[in-house]
N, C-alpha and C positions, 0 to 999 in steps of 0.2 A: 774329298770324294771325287771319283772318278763318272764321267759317262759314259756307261757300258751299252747304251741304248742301239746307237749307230752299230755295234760290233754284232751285237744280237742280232739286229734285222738286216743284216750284212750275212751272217752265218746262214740262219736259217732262211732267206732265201735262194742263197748258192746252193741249199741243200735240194730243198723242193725243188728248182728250177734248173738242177742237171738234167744234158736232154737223156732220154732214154732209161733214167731211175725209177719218177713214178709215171709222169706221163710224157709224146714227146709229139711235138707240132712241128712242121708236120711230118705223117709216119710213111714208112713206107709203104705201105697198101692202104692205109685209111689215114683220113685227117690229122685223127688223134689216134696214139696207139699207147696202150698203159703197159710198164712194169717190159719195155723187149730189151733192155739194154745193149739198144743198138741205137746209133746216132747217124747224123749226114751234114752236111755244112750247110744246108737250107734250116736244118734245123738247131746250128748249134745259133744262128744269128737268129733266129726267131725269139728264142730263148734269151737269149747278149739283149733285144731290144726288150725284153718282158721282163727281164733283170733289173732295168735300166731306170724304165718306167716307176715300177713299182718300190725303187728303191730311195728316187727321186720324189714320190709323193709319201712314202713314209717319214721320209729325213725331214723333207722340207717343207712338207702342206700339211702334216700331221703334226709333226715335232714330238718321234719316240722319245722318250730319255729314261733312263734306268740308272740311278745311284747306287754305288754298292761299297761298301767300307765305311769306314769310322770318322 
């Protein structure tokens, strides 16, 4: 059996936490700005640290893990 848990919440939050897809910190005229897919280097590092964060407390303070095969 493999652990797919890491890959999952590895994927799905590169997806959510691209800047400029659904929302992006910070935006060019307002704080937050949703859905402009436009980005800026303030915000692709805001983004890298809230990647980072959250990917560090699911691996490691949570313990995802997902089994998948025989």
């Amino acid at each position: 059996m493999s652990d797919w848990g890491p890959v999952f919440v590895a994927v799905v939050l590169f997806i959510l936490l691209s800047p400029g897809l659904l929302i992006q910190m910070p935006g060019h005229n307002r704080f937050i700005e949703f859905g402009n897919f436009k980005t800026s280097g303030v915000s692709i590092l805001v983004h890298s640290i809230l990647y980072f964060a959250l990917i560090c407390i699911f691996l490691l303070a949570v313990g995802v893990h997902m089994y998948v095969g025989s």
